[in-house]
KOLFIKOL-948378 format. One line per field, with one value per atom (N, C-alpha, C): residue in one letter; atom name; x, y, z. Coordinates in nm, 4 decimals. Last residue first. Example, Ala and Ser with C-alpha at 12.3 -4.5 7.8 and 13.67 -1.06 7.14 Angstrom:
BEGIN
residu: [S,S,S,A,A,A]
atome: [N,CA,C,N,CA,C]
xx: [1.2850,1.3670,1.2900,1.3190,1.2300,1.3200]
yy: [-0.2250,-0.1060,0.0030,-0.5690,-0.4500,-0.3300]
zz: [0.7080,0.7140,0.7870,0.7800,0.7800,0.7800]
***
This chain:
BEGIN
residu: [X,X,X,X,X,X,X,X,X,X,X,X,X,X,X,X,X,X,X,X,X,X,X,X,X,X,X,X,X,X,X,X,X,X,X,X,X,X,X,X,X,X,X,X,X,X,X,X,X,X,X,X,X,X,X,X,X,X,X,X,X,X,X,X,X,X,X,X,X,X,X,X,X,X,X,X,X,X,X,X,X,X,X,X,X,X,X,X,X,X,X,X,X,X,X,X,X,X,X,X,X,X,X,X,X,X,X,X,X,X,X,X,X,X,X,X,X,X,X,X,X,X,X,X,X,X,X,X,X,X,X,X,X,X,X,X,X,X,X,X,X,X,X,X,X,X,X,X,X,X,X,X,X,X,X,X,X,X,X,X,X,X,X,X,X,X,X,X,X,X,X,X,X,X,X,X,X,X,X,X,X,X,X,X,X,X,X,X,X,X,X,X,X,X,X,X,X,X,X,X,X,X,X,X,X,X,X,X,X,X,X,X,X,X,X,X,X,X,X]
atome: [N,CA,C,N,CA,C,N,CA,C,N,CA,C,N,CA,C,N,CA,C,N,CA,C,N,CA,C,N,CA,C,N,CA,C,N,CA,C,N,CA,C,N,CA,C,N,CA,C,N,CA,C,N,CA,C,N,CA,C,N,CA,C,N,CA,C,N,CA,C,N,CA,C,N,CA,C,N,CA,C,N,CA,C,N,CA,C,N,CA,C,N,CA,C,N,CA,C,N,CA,C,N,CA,C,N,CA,C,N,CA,C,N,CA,C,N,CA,C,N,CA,C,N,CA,C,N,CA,C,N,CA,C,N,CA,C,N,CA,C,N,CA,C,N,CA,C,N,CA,C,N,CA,C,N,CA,C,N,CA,C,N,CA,C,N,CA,C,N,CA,C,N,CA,C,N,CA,C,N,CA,C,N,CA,C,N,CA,C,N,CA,C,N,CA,C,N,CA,C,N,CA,C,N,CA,C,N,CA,C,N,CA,C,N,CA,C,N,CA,C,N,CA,C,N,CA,C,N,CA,C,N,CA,C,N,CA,C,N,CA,C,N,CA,C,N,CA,C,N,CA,C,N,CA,C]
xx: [2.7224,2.6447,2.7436,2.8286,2.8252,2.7832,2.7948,2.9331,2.9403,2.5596,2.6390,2.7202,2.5270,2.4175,2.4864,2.6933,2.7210,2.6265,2.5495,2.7090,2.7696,2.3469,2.3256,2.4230,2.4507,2.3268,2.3874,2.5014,2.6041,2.5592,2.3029,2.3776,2.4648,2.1382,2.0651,2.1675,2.3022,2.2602,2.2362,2.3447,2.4306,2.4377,2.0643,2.0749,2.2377,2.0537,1.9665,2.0217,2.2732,2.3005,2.2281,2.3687,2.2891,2.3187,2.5287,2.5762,2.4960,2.3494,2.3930,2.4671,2.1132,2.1632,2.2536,1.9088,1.9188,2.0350,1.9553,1.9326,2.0093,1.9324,2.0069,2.0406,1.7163,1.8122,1.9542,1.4966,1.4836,1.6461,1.5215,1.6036,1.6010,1.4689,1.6335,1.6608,1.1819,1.3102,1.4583,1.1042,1.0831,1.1754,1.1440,1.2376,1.2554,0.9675,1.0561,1.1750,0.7299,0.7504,0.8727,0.7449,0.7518,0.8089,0.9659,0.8151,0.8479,1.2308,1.1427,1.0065,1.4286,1.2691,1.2156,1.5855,1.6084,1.4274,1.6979,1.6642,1.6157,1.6777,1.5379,1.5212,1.9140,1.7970,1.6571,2.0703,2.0773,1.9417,2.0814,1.9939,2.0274,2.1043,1.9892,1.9334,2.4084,2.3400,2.1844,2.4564,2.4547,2.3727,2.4140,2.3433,2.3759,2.6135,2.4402,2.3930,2.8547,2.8529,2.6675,2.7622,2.8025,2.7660,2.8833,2.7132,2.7283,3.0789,2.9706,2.8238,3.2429,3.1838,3.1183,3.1690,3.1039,3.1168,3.2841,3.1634,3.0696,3.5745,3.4968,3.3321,3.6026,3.5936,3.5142,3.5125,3.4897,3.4727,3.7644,3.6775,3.5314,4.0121,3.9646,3.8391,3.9558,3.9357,3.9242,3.9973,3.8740,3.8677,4.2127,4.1676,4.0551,4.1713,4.1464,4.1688,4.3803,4.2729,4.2740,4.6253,4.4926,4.3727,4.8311,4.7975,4.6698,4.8408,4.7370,4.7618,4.7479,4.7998,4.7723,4.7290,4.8182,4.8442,4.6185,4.7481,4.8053,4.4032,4.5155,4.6078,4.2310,4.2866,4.4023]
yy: [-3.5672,-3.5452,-3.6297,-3.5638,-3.4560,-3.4572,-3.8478,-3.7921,-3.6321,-3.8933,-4.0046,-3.9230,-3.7376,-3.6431,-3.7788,-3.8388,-3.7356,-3.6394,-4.0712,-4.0353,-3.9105,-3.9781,-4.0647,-4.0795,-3.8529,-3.7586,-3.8236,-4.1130,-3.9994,-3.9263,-4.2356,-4.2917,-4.2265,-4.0320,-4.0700,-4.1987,-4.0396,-3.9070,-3.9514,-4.3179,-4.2469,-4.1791,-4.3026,-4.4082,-4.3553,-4.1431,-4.1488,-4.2544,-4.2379,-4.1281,-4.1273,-4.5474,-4.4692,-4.3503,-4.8035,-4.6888,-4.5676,-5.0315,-4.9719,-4.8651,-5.0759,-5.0401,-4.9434,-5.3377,-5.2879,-5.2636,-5.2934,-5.4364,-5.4018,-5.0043,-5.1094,-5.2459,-4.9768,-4.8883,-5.0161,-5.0980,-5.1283,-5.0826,-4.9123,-5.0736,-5.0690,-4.6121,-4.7198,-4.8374,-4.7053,-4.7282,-4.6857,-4.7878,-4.8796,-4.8365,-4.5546,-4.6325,-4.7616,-4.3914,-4.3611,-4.4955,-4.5639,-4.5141,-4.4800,-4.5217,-4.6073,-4.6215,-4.1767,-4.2697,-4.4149,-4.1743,-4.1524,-4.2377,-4.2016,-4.1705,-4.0863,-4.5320,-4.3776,-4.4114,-4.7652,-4.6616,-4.5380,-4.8743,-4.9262,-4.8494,-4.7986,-4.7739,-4.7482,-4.8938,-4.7874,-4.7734,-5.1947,-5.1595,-4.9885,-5.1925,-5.2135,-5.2024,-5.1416,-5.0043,-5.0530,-5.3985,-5.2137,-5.1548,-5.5654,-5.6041,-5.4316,-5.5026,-5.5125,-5.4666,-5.5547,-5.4229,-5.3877,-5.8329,-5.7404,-5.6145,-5.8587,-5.9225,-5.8192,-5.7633,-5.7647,-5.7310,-5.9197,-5.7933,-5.7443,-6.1886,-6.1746,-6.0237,-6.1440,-6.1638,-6.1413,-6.1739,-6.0062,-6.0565,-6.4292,-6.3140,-6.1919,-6.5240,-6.5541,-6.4536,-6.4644,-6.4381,-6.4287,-6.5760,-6.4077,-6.3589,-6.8039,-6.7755,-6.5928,-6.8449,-6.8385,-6.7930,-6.5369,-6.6434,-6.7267,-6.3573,-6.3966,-6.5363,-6.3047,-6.4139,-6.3733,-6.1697,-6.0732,-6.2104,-6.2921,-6.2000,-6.1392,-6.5504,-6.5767,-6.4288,-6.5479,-6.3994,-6.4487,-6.7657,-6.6423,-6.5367,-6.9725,-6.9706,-6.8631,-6.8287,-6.8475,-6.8621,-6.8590,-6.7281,-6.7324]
zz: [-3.4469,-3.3973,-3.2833,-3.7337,-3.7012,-3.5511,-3.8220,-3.8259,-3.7457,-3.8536,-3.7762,-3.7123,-4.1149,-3.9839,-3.8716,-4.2887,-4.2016,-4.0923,-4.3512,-4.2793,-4.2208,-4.4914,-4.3331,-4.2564,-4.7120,-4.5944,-4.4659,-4.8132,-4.8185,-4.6779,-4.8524,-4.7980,-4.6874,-5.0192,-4.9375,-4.8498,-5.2471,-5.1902,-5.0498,-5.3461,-5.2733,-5.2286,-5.3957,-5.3016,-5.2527,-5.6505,-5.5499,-5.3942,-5.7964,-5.7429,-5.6311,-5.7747,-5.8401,-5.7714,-5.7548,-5.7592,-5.8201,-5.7693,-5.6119,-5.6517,-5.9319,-5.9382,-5.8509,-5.8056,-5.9608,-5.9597,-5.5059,-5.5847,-5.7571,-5.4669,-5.4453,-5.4933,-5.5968,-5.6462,-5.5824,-5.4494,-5.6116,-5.6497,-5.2037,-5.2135,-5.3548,-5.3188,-5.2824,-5.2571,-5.3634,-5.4598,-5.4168,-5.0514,-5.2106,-5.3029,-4.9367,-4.9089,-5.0295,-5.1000,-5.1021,-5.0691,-4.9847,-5.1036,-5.1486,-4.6921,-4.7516,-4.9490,-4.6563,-4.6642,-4.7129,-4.3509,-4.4592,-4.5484,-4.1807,-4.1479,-4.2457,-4.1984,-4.2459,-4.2194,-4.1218,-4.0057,-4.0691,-4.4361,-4.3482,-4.1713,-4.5028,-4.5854,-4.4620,-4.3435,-4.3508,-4.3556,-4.3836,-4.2751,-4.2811,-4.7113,-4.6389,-4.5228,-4.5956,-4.7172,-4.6509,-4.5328,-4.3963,-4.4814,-4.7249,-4.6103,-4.5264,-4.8887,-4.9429,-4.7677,-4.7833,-4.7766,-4.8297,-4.7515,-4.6540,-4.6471,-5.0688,-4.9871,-4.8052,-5.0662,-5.1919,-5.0911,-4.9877,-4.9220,-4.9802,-5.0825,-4.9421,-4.9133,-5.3029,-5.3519,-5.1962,-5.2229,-5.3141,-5.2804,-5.1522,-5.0661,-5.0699,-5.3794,-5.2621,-5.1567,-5.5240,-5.6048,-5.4581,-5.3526,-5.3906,-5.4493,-5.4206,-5.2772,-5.2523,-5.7036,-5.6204,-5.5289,-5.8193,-5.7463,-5.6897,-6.1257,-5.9913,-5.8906,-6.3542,-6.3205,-6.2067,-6.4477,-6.5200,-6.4266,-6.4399,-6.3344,-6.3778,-6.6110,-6.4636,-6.4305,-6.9319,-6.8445,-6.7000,-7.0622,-7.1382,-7.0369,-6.9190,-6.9804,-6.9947,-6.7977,-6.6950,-6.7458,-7.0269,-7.0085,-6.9090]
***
């Protein structure tokens, strides 16, 4: 594919990078998750949500909330 289009390829070192804020941006959402004072139960499927599926609504609700009770106070 580099033949026909390199601007459409990534770089490794780009590819690398993406993949660490990837991992990064995993790692706050999880310590979010885990200050929030809510039930076990609950905290179980935002991680599941995280892992599975990080743009779920549930887990952005519950991201979203945590920025601004930060943000207000």
């Amino acid at each position: 594919m580099e033949q026909y289009d390199p601007d459409m390829v990534i770089s490794v070192e780009e590819r690398i990078r993406l993949k660490e804020e990837r991992y990064y941006e995993l790692l706050r959402r999880k310590s979010i998750i885990d200050t929030l004072d809510i039930s076990k139960h609950k905290k179980r499927k935002l991680l599941r949500d995280l892992y599975r599926s990080p743009f779920s609504n549930r887990l952005s609700k519950a991201i979203v909330e945590t920025n601004f009770e930060e943000d207000s106070h």
